[in-house]
PDB file of N, CA, C and O in Angstrom:
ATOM      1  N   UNK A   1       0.824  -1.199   0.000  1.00  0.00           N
ATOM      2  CA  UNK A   1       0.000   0.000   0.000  1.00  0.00           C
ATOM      3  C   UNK A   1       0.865   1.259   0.000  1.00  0.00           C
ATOM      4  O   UNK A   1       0.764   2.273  -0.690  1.00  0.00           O
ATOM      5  N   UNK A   2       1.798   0.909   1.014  1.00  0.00           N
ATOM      6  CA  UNK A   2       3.022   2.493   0.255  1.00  0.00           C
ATOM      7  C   UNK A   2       3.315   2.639  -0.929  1.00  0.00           C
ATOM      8  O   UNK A   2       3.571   3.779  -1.315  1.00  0.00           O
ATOM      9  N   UNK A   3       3.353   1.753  -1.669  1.00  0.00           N
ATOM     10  CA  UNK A   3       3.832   1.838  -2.994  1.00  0.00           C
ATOM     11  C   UNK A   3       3.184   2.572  -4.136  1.00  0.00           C
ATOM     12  O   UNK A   3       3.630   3.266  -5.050  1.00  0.00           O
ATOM     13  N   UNK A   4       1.509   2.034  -3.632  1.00  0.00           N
ATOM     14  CA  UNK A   4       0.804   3.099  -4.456  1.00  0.00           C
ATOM     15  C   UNK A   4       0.390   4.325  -3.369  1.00  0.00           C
ATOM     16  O   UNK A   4      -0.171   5.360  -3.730  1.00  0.00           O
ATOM     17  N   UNK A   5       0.613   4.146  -2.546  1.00  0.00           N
ATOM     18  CA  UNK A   5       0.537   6.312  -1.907  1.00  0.00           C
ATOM     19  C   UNK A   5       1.770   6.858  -2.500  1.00  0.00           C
ATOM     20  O   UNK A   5       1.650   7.759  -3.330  1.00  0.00           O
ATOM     21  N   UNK A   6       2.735   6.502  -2.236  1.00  0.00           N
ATOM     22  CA  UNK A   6       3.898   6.895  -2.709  1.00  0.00           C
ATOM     23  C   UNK A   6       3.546   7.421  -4.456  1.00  0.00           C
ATOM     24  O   UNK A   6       3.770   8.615  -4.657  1.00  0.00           O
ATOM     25  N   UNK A   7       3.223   6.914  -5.210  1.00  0.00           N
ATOM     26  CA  UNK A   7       3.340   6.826  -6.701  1.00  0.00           C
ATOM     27  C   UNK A   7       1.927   7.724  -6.977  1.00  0.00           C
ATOM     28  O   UNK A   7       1.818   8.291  -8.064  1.00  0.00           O
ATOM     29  N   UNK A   8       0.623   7.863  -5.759  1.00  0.00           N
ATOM     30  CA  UNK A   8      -0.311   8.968  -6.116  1.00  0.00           C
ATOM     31  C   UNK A   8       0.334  10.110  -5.015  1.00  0.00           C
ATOM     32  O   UNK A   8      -0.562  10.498  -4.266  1.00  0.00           O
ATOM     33  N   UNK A   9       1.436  10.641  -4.771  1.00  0.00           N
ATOM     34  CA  UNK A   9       1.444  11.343  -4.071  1.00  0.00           C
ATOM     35  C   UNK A   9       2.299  12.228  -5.267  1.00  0.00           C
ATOM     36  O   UNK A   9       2.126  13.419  -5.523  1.00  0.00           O
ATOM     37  N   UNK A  10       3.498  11.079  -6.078  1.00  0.00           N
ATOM     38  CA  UNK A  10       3.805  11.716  -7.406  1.00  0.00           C
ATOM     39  C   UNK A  10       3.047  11.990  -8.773  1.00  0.00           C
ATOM     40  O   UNK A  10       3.510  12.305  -9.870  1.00  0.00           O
ATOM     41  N   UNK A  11       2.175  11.846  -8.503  1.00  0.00           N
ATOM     42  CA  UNK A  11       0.894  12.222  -9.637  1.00  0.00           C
ATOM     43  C   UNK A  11       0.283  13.502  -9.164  1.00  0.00           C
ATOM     44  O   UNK A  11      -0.307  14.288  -9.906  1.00  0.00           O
ATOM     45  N   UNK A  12       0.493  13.685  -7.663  1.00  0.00           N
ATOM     46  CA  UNK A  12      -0.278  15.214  -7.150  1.00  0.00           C
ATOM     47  C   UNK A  12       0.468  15.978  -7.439  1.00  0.00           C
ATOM     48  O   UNK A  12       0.113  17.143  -7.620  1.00  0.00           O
ATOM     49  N   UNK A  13       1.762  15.582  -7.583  1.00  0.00           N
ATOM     50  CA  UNK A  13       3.080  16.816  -7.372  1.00  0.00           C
ATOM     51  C   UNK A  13       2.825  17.080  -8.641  1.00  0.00           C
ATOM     52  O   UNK A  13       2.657  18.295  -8.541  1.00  0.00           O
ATOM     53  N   UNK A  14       2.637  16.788 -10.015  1.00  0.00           N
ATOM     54  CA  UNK A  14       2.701  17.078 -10.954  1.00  0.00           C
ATOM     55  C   UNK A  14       1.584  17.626 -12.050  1.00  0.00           C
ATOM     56  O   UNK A  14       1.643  18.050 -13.204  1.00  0.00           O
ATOM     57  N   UNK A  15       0.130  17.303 -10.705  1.00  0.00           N
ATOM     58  CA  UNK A  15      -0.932  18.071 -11.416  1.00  0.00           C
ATOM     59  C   UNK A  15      -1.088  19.610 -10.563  1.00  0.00           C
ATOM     60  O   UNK A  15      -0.548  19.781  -9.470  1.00  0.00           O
ATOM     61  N   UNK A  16      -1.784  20.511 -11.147  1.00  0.00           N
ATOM     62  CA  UNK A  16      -1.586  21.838 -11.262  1.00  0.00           C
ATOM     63  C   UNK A  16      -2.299  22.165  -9.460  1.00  0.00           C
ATOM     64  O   UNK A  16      -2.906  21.288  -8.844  1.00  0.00           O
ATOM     65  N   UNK A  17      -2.118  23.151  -9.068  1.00  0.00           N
ATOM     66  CA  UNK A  17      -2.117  23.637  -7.606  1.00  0.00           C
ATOM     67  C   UNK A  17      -4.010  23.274  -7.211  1.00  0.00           C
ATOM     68  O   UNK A  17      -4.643  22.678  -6.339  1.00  0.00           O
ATOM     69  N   UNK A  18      -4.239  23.893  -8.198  1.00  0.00           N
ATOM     70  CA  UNK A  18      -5.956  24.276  -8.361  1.00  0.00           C
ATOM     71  C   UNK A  18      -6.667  22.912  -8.045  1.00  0.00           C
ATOM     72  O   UNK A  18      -7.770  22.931  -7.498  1.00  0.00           O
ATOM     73  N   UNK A  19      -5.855  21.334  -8.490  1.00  0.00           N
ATOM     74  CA  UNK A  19      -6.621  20.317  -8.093  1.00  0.00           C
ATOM     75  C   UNK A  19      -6.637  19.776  -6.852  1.00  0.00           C
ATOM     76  O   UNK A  19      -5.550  19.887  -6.284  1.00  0.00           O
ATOM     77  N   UNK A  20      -7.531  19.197  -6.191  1.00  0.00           N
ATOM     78  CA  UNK A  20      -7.863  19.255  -4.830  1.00  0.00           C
ATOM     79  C   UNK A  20      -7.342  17.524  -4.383  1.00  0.00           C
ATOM     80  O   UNK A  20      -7.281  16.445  -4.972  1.00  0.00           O
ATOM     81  N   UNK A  21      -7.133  17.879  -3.436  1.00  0.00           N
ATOM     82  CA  UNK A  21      -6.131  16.262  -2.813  1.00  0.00           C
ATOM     83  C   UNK A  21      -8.191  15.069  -2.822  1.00  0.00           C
ATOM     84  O   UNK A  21      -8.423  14.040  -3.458  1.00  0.00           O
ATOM     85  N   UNK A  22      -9.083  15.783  -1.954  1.00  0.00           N
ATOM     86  CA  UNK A  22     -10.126  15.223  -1.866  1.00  0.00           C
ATOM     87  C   UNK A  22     -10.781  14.841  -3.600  1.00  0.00           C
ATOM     88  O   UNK A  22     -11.475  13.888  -3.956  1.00  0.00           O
ATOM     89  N   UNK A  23     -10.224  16.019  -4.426  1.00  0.00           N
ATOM     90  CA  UNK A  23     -10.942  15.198  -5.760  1.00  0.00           C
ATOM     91  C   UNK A  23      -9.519  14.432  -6.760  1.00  0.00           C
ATOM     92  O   UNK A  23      -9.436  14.382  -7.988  1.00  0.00           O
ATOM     93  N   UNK A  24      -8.849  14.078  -6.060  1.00  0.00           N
ATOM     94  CA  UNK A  24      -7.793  13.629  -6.605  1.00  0.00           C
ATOM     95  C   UNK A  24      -8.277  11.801  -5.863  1.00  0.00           C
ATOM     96  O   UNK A  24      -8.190  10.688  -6.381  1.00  0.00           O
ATOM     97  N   UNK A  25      -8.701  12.182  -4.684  1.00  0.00           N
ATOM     98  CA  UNK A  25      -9.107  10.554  -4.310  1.00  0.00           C
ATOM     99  C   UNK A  25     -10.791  10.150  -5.145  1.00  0.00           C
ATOM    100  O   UNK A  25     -11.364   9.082  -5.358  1.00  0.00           O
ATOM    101  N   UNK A  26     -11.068  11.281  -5.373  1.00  0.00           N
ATOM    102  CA  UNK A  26     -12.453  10.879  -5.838  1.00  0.00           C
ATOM    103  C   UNK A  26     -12.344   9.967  -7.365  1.00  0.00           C
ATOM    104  O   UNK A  26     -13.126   9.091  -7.733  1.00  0.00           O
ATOM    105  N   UNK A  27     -10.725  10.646  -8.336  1.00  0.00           N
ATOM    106  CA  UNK A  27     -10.622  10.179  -9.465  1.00  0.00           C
ATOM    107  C   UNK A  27     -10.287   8.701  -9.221  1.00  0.00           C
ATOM    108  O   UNK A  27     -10.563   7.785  -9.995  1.00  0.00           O
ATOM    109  N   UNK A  28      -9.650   8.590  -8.032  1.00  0.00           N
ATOM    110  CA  UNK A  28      -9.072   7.027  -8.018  1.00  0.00           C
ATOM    111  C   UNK A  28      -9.810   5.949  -7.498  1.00  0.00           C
ATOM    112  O   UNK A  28      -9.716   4.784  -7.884  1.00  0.00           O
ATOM    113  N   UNK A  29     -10.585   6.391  -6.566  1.00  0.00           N
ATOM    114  CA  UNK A  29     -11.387   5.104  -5.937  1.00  0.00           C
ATOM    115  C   UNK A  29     -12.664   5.238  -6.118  1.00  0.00           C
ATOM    116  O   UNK A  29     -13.175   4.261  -5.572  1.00  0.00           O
ATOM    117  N   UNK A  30     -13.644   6.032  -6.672  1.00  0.00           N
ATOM    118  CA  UNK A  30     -14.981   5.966  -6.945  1.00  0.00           C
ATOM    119  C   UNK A  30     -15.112   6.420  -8.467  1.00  0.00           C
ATOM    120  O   UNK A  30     -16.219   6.462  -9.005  1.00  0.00           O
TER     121      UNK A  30
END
């Protein structure tokens, strides 16, 4: 399970400020 926090934590770093950590989980698990 670190492996993928780790690897969506480098997908946040690289999308733009404006996207939200709460709709960043919304894209992945629902």
């Amino acid at each position: 399970m670190a492996k993928v926090k780790a690897e969506a934590l480098e997908l946040i770093r690289k999308l733009p400020d404006d996207v939200t950590t709460s709709g960043i989980m919304e894209e992945l698990f629902f």
